[in-house]
LUMNUVO-222473 format. One record per residue: z, y, x of N, C-alpha, C, O, CB in turn; residue in one letter; residue number from 1. Coordinates in nm, 3 decimals, decimal comma. Glycine has a CB too. Layout:
BEGIN
PT     n_c3     n_c2     n_c1    ca_c3    ca_c2    ca_c1     c_c3     c_c2     c_c1     o_c3     o_c2     o_c1    cb_c3    cb_c2    cb_c1  resn  resi
PT        Z        Y        X        Z        Y        X        Z        Y        X        Z        Y        X        Z        Y        X     A   NUM
...
end
This chain:
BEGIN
PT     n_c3     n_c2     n_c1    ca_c3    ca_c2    ca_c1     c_c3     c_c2     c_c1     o_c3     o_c2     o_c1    cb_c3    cb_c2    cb_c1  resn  resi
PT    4,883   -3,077   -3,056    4,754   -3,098   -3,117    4,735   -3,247   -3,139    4,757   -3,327   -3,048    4,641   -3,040   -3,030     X     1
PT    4,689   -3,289   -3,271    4,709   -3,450   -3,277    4,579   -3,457   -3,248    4,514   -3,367   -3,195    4,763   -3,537   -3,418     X     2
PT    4,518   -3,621   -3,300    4,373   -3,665   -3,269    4,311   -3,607   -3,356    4,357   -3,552   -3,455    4,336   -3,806   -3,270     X     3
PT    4,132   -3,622   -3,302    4,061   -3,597   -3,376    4,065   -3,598   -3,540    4,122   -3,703   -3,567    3,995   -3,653   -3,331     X     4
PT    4,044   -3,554   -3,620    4,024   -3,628   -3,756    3,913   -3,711   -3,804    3,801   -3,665   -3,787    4,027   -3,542   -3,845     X     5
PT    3,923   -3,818   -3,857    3,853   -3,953   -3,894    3,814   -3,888   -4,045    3,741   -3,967   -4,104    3,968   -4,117   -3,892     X     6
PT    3,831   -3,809   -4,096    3,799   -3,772   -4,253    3,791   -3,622   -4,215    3,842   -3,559   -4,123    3,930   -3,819   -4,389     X     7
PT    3,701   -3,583   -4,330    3,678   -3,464   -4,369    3,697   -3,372   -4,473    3,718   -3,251   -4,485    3,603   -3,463   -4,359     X     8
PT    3,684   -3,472   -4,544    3,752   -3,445   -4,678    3,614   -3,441   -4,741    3,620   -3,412   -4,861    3,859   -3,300   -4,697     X     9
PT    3,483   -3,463   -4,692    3,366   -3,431   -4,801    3,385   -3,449   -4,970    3,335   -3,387   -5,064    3,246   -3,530   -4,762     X    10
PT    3,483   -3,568   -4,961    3,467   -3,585   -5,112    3,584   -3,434   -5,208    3,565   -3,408   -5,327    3,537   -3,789   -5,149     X    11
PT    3,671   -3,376   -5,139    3,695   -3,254   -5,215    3,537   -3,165   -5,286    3,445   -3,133   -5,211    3,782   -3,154   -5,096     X    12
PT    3,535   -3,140   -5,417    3,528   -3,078   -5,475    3,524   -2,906   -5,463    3,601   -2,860   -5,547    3,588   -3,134   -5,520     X    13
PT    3,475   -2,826   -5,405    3,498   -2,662   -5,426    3,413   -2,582   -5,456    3,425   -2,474   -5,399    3,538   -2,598   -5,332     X    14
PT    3,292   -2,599   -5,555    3,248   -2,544   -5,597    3,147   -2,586   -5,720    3,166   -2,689   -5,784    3,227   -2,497   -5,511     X    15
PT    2,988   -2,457   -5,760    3,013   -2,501   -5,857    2,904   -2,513   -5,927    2,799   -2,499   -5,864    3,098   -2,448   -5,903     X    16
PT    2,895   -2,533   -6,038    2,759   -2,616   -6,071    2,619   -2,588   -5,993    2,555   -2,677   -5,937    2,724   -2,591   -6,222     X    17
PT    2,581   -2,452   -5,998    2,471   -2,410   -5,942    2,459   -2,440   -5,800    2,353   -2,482   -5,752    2,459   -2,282   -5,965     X    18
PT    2,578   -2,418   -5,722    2,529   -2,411   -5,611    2,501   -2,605   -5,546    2,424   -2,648   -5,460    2,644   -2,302   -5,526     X    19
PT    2,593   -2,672   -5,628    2,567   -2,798   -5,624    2,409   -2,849   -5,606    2,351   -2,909   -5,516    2,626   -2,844   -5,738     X    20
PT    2,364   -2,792   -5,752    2,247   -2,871   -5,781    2,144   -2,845   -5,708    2,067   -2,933   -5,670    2,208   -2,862   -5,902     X    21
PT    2,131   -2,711   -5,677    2,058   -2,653   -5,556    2,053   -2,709   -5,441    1,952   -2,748   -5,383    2,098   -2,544   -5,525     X    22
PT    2,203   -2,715   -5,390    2,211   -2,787   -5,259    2,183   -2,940   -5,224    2,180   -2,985   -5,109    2,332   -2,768   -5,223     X    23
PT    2,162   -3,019   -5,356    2,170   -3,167   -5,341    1,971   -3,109   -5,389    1,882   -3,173   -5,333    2,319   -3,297   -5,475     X    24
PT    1,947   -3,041   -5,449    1,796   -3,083   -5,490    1,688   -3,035   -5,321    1,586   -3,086   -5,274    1,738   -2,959   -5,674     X    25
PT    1,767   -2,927   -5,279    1,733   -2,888   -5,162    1,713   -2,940   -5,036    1,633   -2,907   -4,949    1,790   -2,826   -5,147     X    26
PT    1,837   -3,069   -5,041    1,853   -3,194   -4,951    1,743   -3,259   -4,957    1,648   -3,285   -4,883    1,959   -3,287   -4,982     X    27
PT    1,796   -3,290   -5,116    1,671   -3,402   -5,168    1,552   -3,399   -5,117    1,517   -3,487   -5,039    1,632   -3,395   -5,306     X    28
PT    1,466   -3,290   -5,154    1,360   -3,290   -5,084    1,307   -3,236   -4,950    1,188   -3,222   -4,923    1,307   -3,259   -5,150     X    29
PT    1,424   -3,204   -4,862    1,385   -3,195   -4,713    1,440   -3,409   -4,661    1,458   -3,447   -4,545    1,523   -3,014   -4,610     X    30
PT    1,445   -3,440   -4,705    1,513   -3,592   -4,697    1,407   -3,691   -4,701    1,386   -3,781   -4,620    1,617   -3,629   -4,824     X    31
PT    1,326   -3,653   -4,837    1,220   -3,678   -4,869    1,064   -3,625   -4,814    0,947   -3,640   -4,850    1,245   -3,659   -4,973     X    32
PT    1,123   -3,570   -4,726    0,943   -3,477   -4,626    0,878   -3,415   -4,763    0,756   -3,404   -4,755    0,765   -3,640   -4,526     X    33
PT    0,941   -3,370   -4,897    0,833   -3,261   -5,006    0,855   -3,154   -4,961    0,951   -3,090   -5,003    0,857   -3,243   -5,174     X    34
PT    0,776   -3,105   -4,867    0,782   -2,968   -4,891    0,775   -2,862   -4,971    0,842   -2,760   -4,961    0,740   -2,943   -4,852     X    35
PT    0,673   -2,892   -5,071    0,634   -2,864   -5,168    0,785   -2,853   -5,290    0,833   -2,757   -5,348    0,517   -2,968   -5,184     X    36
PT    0,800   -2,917   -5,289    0,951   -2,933   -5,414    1,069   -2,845   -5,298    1,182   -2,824   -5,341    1,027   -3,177   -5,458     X    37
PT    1,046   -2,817   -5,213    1,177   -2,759   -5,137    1,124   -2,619   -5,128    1,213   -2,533   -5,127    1,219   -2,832   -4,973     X    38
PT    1,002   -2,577   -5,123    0,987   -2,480   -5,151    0,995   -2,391   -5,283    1,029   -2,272   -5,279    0,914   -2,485   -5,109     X    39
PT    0,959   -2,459   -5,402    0,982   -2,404   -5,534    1,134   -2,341   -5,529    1,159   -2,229   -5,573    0,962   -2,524   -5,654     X    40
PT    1,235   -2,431   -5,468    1,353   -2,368   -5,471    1,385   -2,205   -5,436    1,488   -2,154   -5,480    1,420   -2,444   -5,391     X    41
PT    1,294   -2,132   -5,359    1,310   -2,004   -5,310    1,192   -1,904   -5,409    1,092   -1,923   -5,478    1,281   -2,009   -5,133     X    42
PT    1,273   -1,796   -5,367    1,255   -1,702   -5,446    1,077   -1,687   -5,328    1,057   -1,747   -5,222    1,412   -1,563   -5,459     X    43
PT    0,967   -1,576   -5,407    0,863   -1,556   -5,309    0,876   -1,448   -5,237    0,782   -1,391   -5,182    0,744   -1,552   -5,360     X    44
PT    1,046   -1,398   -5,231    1,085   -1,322   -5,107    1,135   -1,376   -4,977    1,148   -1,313   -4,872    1,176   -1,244   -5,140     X    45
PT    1,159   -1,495   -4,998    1,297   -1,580   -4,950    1,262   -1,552   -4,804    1,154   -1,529   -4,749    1,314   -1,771   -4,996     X    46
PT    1,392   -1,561   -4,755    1,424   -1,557   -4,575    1,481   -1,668   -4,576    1,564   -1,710   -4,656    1,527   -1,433   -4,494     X    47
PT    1,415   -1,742   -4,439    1,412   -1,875   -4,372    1,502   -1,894   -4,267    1,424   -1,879   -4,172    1,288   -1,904   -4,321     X    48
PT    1,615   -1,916   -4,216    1,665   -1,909   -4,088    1,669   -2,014   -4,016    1,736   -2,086   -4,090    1,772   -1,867   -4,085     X    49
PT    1,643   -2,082   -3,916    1,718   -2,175   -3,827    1,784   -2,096   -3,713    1,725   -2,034   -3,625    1,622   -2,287   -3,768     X    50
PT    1,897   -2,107   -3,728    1,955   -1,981   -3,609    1,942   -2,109   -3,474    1,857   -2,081   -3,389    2,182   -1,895   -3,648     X    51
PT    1,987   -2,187   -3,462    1,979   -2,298   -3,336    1,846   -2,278   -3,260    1,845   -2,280   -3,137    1,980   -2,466   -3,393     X    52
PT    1,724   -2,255   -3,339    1,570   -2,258   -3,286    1,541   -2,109   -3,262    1,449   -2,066   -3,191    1,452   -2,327   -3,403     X    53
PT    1,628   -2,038   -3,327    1,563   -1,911   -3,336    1,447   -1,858   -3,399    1,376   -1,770   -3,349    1,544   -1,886   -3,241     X    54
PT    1,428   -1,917   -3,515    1,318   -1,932   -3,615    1,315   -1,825   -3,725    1,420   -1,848   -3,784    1,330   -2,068   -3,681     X    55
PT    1,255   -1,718   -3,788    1,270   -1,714   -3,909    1,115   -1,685   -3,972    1,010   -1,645   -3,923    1,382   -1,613   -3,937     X    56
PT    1,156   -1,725   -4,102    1,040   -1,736   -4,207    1,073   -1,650   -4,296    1,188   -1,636   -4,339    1,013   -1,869   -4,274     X    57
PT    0,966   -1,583   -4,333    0,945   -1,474   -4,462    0,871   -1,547   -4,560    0,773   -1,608   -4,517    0,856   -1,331   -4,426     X    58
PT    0,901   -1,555   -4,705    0,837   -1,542   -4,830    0,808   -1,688   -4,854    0,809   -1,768   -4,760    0,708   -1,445   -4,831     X    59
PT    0,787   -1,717   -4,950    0,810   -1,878   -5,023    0,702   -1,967   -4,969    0,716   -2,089   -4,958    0,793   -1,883   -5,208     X    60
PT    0,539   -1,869   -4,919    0,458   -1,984   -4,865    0,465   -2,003   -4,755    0,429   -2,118   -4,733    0,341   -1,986   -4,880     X    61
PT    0,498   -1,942   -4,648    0,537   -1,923   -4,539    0,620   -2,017   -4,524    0,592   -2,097   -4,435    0,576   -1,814   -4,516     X    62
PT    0,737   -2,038   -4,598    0,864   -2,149   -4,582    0,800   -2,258   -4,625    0,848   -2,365   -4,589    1,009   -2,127   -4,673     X    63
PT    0,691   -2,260   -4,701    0,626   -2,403   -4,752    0,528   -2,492   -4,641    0,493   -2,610   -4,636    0,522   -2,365   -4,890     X    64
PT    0,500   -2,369   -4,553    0,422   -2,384   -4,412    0,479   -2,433   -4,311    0,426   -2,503   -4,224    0,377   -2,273   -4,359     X    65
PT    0,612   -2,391   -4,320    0,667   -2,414   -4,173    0,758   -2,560   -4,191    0,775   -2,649   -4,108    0,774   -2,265   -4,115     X    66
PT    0,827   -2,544   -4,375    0,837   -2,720   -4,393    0,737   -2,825   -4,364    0,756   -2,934   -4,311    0,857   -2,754   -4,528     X    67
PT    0,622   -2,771   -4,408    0,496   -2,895   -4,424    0,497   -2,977   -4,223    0,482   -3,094   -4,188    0,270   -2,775   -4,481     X    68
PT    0,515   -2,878   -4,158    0,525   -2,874   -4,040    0,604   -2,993   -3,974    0,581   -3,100   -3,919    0,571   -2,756   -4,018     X    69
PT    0,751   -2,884   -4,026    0,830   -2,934   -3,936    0,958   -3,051   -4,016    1,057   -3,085   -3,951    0,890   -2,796   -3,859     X    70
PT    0,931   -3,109   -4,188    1,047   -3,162   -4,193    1,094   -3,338   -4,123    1,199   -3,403   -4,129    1,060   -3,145   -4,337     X    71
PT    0,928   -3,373   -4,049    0,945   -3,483   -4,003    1,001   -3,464   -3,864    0,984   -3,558   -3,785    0,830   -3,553   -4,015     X    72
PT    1,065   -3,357   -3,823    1,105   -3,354   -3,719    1,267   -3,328   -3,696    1,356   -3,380   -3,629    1,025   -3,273   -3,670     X    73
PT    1,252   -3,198   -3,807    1,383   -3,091   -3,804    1,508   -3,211   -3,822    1,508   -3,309   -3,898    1,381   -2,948   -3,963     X    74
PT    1,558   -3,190   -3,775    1,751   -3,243   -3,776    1,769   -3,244   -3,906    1,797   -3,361   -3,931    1,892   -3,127   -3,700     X    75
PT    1,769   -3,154   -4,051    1,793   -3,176   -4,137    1,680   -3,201   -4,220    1,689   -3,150   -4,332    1,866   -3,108   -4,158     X    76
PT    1,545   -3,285   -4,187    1,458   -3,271   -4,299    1,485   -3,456   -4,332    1,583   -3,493   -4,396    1,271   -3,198   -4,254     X    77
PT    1,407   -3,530   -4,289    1,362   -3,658   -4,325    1,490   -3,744   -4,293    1,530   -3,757   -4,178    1,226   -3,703   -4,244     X    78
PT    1,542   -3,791   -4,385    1,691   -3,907   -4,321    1,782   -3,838   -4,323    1,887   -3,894   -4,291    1,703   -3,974   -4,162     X    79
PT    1,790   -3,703   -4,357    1,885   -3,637   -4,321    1,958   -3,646   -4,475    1,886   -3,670   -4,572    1,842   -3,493   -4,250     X    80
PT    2,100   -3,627   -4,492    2,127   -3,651   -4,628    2,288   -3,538   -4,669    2,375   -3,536   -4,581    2,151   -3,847   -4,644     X    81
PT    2,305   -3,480   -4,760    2,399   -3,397   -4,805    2,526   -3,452   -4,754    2,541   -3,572   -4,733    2,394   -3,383   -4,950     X    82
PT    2,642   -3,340   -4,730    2,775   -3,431   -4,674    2,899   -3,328   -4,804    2,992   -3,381   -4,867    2,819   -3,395   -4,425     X    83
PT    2,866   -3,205   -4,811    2,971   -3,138   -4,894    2,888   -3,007   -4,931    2,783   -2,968   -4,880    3,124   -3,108   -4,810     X    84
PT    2,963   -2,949   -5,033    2,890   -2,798   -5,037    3,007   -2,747   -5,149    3,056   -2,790   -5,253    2,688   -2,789   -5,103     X    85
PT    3,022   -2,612   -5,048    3,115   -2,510   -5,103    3,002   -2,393   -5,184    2,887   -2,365   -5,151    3,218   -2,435   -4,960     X    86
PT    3,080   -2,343   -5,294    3,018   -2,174   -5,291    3,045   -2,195   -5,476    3,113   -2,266   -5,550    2,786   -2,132   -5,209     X    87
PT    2,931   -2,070   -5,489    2,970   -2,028   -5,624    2,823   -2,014   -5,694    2,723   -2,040   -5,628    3,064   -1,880   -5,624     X    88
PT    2,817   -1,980   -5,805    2,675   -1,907   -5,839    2,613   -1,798   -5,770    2,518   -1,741   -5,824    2,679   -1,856   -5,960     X    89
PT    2,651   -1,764   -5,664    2,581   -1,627   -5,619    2,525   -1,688   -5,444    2,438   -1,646   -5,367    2,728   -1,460   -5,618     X    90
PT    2,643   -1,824   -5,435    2,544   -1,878   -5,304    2,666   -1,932   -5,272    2,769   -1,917   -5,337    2,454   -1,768   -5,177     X    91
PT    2,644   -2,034   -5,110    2,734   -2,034   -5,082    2,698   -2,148   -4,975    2,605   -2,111   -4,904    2,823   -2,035   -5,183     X    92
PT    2,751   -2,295   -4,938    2,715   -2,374   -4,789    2,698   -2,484   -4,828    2,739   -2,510   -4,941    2,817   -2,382   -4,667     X    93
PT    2,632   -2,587   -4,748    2,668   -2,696   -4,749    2,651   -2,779   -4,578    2,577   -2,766   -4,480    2,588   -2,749   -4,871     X    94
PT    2,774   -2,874   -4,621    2,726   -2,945   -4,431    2,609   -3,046   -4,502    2,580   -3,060   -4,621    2,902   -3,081   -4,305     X    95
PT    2,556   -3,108   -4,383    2,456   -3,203   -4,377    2,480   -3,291   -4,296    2,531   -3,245   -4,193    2,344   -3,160   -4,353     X    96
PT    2,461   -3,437   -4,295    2,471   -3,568   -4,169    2,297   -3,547   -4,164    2,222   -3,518   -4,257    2,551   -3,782   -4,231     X    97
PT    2,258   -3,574   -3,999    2,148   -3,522   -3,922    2,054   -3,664   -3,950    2,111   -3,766   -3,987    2,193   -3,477   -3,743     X    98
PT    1,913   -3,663   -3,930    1,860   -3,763   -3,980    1,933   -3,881   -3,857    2,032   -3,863   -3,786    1,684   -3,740   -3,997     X    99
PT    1,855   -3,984   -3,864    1,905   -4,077   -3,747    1,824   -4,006   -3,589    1,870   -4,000   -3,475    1,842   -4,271   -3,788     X   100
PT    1,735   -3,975   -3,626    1,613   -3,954   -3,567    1,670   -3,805   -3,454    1,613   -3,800   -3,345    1,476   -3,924   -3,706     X   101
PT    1,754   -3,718   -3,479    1,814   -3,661   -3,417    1,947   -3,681   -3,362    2,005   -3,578   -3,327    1,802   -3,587   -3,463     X   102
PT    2,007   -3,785   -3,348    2,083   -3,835   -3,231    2,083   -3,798   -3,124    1,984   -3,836   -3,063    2,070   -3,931   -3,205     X   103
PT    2,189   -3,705   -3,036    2,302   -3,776   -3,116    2,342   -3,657   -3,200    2,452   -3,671   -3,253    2,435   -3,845   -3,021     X   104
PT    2,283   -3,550   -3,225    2,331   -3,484   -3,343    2,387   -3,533   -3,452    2,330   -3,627   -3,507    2,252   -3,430   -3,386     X   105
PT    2,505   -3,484   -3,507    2,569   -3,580   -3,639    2,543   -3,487   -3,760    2,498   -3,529   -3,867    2,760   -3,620   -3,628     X   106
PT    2,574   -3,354   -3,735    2,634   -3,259   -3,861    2,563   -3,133   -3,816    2,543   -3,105   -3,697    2,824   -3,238   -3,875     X   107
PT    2,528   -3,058   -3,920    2,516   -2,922   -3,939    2,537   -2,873   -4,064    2,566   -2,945   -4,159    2,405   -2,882   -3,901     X   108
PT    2,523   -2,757   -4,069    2,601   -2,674   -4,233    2,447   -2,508   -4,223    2,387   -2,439   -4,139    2,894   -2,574   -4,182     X   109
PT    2,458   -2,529   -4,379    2,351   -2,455   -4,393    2,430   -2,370   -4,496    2,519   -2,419   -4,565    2,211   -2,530   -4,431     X   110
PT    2,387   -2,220   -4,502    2,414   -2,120   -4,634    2,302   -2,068   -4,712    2,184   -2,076   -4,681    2,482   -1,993   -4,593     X   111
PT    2,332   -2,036   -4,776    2,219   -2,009   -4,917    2,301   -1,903   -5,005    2,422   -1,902   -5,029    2,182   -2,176   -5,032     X   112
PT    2,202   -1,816   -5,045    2,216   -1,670   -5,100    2,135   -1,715   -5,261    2,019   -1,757   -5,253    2,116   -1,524   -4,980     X   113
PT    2,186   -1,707   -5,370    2,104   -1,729   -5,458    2,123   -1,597   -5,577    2,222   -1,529   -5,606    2,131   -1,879   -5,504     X   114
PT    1,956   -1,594   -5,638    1,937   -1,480   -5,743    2,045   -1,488   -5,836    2,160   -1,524   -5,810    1,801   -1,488   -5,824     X   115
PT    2,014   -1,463   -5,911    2,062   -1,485   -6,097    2,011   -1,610   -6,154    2,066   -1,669   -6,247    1,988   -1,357   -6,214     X   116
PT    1,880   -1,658   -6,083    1,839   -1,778   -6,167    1,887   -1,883   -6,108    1,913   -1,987   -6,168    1,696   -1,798   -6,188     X   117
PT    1,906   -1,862   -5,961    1,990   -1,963   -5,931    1,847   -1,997   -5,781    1,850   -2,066   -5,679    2,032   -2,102   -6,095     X   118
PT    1,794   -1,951   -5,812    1,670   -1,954   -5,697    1,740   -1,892   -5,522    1,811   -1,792   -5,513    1,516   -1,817   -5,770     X   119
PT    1,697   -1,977   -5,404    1,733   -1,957   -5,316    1,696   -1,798   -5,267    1,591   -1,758   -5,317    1,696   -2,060   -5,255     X   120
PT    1,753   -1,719   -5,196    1,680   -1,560   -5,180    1,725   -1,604   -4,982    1,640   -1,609   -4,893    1,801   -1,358   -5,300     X   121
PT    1,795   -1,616   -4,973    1,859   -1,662   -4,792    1,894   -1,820   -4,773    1,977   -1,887   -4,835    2,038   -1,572   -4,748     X   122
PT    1,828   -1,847   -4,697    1,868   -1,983   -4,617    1,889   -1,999   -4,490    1,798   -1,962   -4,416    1,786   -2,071   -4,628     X   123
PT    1,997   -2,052   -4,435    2,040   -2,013   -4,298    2,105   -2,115   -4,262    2,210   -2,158   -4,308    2,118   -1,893   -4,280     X   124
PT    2,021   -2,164   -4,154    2,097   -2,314   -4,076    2,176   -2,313   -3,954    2,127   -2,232   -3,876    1,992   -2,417   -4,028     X   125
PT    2,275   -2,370   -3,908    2,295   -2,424   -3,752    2,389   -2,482   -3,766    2,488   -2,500   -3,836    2,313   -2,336   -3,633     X   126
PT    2,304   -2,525   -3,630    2,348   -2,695   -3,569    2,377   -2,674   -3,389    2,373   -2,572   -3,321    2,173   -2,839   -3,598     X   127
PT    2,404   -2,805   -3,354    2,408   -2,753   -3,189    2,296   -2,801   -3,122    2,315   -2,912   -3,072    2,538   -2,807   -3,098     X   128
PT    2,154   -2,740   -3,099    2,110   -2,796   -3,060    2,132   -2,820   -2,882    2,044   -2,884   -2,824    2,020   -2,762   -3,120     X   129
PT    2,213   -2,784   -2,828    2,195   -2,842   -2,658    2,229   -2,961   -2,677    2,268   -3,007   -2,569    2,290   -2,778   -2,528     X   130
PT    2,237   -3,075   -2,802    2,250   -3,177   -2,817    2,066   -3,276   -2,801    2,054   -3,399   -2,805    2,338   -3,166   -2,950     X   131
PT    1,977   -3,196   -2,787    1,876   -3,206   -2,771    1,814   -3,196   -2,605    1,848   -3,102   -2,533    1,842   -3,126   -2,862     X   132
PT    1,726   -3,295   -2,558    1,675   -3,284   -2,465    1,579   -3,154   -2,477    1,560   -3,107   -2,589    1,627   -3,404   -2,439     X   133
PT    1,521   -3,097   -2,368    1,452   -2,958   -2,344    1,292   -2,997   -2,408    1,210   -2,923   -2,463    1,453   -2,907   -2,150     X   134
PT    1,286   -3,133   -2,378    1,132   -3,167   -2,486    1,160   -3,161   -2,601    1,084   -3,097   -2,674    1,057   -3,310   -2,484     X   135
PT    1,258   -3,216   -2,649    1,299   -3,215   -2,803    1,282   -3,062   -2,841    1,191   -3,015   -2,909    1,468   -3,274   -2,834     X   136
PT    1,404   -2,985   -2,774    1,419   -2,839   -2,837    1,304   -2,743   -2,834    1,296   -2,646   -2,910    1,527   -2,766   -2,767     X   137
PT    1,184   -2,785   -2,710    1,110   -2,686   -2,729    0,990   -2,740   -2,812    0,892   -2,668   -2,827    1,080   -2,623   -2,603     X   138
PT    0,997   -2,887   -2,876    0,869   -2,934   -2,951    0,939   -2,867   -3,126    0,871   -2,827   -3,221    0,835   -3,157   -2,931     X   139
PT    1,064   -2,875   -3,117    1,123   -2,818   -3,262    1,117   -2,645   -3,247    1,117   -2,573   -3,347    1,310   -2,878   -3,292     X   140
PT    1,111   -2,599   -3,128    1,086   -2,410   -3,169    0,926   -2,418   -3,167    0,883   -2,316   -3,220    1,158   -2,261   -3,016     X   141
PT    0,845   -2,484   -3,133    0,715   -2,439   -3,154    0,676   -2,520   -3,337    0,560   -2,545   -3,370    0,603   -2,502   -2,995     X   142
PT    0,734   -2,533   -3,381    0,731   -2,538   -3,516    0,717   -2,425   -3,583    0,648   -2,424   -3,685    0,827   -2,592   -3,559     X   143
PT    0,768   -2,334   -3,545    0,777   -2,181   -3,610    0,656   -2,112   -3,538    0,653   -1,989   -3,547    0,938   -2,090   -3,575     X   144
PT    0,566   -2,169   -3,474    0,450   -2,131   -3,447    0,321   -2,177   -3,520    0,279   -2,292   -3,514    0,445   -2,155   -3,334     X   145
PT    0,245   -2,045   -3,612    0,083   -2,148   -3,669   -0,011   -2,125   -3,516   -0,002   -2,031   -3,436   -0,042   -2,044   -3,863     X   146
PT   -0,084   -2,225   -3,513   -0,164   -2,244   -3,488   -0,328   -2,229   -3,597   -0,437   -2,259   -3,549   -0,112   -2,338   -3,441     X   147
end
């Protein structure tokens, strides 16, 4: 078994237009704290996952609720920025580098299920969170709680 690897290869290429633009506009605005613009991306059926938190969200306002919430917190919302994304027109992944702000978390990879129009229908995250102190992890699962 040699060393670690120092590269990843992010800059390969494997997939394809749609799921690109999706995945970088999707970044974009969890990067940017819009919730609002990250929500338009889903269908008003859409399923929400954070599997790490144990979170899920039903239906497009719901996901617009629980962003408004939580993207100044979440590992992949604010600072957080695109690293690669595989898939096709029908869906497919992308990794993510973690904001700074979740350190020492580095990476997580998210999947996405998309319609015909190209609109998100499944979104599904994980990361590791036992990389998180027990205040951290339990101030990020009560995110998926309204008050």
């Amino acid at each position: 078994m040699g060393p670690y690897p120092v590269d990843f290869n992010d800059n390969v290429v494997n997939a394809s237009a749609t799921i690109k633009q999706v995945s970088q506009a999707l970044q974009d605005a969890f990067a940017a704290g819009n919730a609002a613009a990250a929500a338009q991306l889903f269908t008003a059926d859409a399923v929400y996952e954070d599997m790490a938190l144990h979170t899920r969200v039903e239906g497009q306002l719901q996901i617009q609720r629980y962003l408004t919430r939580g993207l100044n917190e979440l590992p992949y919302g604010v600072g957080a920025s695109l690293a690669h994304v595989v898939g096709s027109d029908q869906g497919g992944g992308f990794e993510w580098h973690a904001a700074p702000s979740a350190a020492p978390l580095q990476r997580g990879n998210t999947a996405l299920e998309l319609d015909e129009h190209g609109r998100i229908t499944r979104f599904t995250t994980i990361y590791d969170s036992y990389q998180f102190s027990d205040a951290q992890y339990q101030s990020l699962v009560l995110l998926g709680s309204e008050q």
